[in-house]
C-alpha positions as CSV (number, residue, x, y, z in Angstrom):
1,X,122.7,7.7,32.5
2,X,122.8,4.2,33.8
3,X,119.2,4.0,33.8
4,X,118.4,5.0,30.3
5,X,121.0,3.4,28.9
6,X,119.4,-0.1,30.3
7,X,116.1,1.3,29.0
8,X,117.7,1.1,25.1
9,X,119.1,-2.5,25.7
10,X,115.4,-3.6,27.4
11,X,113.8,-1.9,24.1
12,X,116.6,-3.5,21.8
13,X,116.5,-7.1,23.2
14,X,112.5,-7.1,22.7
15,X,112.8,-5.7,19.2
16,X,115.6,-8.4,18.6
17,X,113.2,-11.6,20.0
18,X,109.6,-10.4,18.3
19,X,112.5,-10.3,14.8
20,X,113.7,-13.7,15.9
21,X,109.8,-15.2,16.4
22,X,109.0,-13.3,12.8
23,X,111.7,-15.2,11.0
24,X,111.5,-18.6,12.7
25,X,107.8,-18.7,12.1
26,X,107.6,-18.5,8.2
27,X,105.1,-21.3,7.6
28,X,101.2,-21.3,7.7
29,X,99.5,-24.4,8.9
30,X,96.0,-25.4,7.2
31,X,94.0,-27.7,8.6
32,X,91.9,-31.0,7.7
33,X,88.6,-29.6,6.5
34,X,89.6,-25.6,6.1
35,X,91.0,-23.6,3.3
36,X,93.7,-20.9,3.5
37,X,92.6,-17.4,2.5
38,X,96.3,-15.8,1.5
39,X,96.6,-11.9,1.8
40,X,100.0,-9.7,1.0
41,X,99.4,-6.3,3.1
42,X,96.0,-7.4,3.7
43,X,95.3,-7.6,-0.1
44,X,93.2,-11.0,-0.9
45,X,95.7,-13.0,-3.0
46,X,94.0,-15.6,-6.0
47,X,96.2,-18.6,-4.5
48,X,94.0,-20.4,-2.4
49,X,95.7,-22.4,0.6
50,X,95.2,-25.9,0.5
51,X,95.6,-28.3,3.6
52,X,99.2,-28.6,4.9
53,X,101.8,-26.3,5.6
54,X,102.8,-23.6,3.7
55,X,105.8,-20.9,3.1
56,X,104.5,-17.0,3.5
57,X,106.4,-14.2,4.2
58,X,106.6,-13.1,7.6
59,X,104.7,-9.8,7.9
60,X,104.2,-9.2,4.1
61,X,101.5,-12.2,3.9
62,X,99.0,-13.5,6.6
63,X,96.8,-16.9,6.1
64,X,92.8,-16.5,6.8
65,X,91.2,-19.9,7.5
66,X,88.2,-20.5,6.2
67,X,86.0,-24.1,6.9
68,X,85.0,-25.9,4.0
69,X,83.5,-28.6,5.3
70,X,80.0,-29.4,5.7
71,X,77.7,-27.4,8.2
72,X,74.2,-27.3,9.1
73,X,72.4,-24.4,9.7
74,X,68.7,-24.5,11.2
75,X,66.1,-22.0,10.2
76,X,62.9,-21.4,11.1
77,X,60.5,-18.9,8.6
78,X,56.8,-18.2,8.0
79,X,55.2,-17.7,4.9
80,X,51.8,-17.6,3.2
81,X,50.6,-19.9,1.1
82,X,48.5,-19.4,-2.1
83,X,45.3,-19.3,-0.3
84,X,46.3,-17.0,2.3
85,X,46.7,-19.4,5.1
86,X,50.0,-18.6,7.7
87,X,52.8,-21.7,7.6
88,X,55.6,-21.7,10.1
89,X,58.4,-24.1,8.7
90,X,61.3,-25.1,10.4
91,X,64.2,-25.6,7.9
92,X,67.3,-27.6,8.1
93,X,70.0,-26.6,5.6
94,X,73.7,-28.4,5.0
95,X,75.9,-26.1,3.2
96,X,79.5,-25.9,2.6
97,X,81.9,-23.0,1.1
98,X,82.9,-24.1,-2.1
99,X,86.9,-24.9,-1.8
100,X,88.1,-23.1,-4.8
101,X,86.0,-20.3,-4.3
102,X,87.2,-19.7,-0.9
103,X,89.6,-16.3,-1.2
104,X,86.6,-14.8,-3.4
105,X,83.9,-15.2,-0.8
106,X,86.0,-13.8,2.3
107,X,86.1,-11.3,0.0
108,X,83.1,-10.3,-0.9
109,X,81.5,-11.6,2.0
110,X,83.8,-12.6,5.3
111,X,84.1,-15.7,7.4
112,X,81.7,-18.4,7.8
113,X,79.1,-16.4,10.4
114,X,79.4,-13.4,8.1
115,X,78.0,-15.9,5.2
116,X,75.1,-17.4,7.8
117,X,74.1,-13.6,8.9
118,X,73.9,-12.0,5.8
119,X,73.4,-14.6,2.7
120,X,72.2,-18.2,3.9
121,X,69.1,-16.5,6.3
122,X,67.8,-14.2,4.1
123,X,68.1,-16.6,1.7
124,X,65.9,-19.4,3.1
125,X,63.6,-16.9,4.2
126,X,62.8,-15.7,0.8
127,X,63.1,-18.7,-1.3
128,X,61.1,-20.1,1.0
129,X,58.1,-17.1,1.0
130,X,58.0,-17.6,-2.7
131,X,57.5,-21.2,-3.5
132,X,55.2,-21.7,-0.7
133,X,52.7,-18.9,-2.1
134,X,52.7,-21.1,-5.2
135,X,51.0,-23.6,-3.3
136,X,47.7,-24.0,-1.0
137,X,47.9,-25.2,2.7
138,X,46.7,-28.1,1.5
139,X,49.1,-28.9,-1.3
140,X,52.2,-28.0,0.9
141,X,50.9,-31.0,3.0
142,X,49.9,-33.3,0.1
143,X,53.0,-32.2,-2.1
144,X,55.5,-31.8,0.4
145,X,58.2,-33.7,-1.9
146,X,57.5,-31.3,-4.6
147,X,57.9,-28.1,-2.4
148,X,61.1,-29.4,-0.8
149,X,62.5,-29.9,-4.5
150,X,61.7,-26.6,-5.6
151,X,63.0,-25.2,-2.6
152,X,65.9,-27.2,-2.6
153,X,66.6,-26.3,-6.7
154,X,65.9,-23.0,-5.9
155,X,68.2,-22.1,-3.3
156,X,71.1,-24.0,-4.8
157,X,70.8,-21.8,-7.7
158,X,70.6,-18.8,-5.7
159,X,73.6,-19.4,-3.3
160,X,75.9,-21.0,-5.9
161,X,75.6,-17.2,-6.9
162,X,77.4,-16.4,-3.2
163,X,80.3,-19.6,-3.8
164,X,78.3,-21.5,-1.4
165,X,77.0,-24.8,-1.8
166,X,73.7,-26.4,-0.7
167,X,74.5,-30.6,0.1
168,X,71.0,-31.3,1.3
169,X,67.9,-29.3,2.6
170,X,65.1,-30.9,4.6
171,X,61.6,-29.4,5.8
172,X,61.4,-30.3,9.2
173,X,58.5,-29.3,10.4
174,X,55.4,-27.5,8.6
175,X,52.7,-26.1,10.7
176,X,49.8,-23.4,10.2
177,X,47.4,-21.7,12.2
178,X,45.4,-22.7,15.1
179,X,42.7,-21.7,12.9
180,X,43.4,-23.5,10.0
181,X,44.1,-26.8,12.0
182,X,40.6,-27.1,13.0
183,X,39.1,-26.4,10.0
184,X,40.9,-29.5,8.7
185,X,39.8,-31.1,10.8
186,X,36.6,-30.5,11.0
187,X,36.7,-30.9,7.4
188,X,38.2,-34.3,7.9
189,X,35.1,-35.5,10.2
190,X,32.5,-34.0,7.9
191,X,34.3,-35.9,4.8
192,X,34.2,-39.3,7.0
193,X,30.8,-38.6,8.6
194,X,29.5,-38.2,4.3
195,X,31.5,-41.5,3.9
196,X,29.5,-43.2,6.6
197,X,26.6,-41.7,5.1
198,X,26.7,-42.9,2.0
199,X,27.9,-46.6,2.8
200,X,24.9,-46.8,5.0
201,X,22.7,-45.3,2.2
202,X,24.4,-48.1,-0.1
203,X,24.0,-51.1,2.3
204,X,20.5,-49.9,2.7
205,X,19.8,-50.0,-1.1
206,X,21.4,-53.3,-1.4
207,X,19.7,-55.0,1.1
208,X,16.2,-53.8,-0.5
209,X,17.3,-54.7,-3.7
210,X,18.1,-58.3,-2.3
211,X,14.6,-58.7,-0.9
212,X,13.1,-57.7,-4.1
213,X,15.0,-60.2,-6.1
214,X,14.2,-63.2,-3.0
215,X,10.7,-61.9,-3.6
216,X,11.2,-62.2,-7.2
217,X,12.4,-65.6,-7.3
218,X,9.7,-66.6,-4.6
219,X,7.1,-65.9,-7.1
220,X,8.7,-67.4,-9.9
221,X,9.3,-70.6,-8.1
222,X,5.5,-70.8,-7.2
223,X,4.4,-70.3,-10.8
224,X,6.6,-72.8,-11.9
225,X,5.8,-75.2,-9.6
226,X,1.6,-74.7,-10.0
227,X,2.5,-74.6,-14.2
228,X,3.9,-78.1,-13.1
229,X,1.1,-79.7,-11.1
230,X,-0.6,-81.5,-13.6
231,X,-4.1,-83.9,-12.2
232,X,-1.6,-87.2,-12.7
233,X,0.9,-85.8,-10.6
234,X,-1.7,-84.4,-7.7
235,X,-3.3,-87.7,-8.2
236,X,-0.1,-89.5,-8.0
237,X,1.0,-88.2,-4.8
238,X,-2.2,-88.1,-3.2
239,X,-2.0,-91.7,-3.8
240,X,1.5,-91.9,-2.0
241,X,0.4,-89.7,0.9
242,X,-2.8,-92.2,1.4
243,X,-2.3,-94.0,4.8
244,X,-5.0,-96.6,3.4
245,X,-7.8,-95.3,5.6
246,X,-11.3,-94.5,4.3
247,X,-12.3,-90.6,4.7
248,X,-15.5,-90.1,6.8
249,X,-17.9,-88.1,4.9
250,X,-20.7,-86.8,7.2
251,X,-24.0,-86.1,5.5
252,X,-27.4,-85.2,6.5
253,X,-28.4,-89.0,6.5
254,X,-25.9,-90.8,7.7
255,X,-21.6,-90.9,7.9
256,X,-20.5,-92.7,4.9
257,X,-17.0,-93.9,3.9
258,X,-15.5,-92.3,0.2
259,X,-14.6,-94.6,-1.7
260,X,-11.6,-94.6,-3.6
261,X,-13.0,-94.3,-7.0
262,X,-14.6,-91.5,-5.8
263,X,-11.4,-90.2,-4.7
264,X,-9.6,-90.4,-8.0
265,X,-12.3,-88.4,-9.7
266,X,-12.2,-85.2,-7.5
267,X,-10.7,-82.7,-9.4
């Protein structure tokens, strides 16, 4: 009798202390950065918990914290792009639950790995298919600002939808094929190797064309200078060039000196 009866006052005095901790513990704590999901019976209430502390009712409502601060989440995907060519892009994407909207998307969806798993990965996978096959491999590279906008407009939209959203999204890295690398770059080479072609071919033509214009002018010059050489002026400078020596004309007779009369009237 002893015995059972100290087995009732164990089992009362625990029931008595788990009432006391109920009633003594009628507040809910939210934290910096987090939002409080409240529930009566498990029921998701429309009061959303702000940060501080809070009055529930012990049993009857329970507190669900949810972050609502910023995170990142790091994706990588592969897609095709318009021309058929494999990309592998590695995507980072800062999100954040939307405060207001916090009760409704525990709700609908859970906590904040339930909304990675199931929402934000699909999602960046699939955005992410679909504006890439609007573009070639090449414009993905050459547009790469215009991509990431679309993407980034696009997925906004689409998780908005989910009371998520998107702060910033950024394409890491973009790479394709093995394949397709080397046909750019053997593309690249060709394209500078035509370059180098044609500047040669150029220079070439130039230089031809330069010769032809000296030999132009070299010709010109002459004329103009035979036009010019009247019998004055070849007599004139004939005269200056004279070093006042007699020329020796030999003959079958005899060596004779020309004299200078005779030299002014050669012609």
């Amino acid at each position: 009798m002893k015995q059972i009866k100290f087995t009732n006052n164990a089992g009362k005095i625990t029931a008595l202390l788990f009432l006391i901790t109920i009633l003594l513990t009628p507040f809910a704590i939210v934290n910096a950065g987090e939002r409080g999901v409240l529930m009566q019976f498990g029921k998701v209430q429309e009061t959303v918990l702000g940060e501080g502390i809070h009055i529930i009712i012990p049993i009857v409502n329970t507190v669900k914290k949810i972050s609502v601060r910023v995170q990142k989440q790091q994706i990588s995907a592969e897609a095709s792009s318009k021309d058929l060519q494999d990309v592998f892009t590695d995507v980072a994407l800062n999100w954040h639950v939307i405060p207001e909207e916090t009760n409704i998307a525990f709700q609908e969806i859970g906590d904040e790995q339930d909304i990675i798993n199931k929402i934000i990965n699909p999602a960046v996978e699939e955005v992410l298919k679909a504006v890439i096959a609007r573009y070639t491999a090449e414009e993905v590279v050459t547009k790469r600002g215009e991509v990431k906008s679309e993407v980034d407009d696009t997925l906004t939209a689409r998780l908005h939808g989910y009371h998520i959203a998107v702060d910033d999204i950024s394409l890491v890295h973009v790479n394709f094929s093995e394949k397709f690398s080397e046909a750019v770059e053997a593309k690249q080479i060709a394209e500078q190797d035509a370059k180098r072609a044609d500047f040669i071919a150029l220079k070439a033509a130039k230089q031809a064309e330069a010769k032809v214009n000296l030999a132009k002018g070299e010709v010109e010059t002459n004329r103009l200078l035979r036009d010019s050489l009247t019998n004055e002026i070849l007599e004139r400078q004939a005269i200056e060039k004279w070093d006042g020596k007699l020329p020796l004309i030999m003959t079958k007779d005899a060596p004779k000196f020309l004299n200078m009369n005779e030299i002014l009237k050669l012609k």
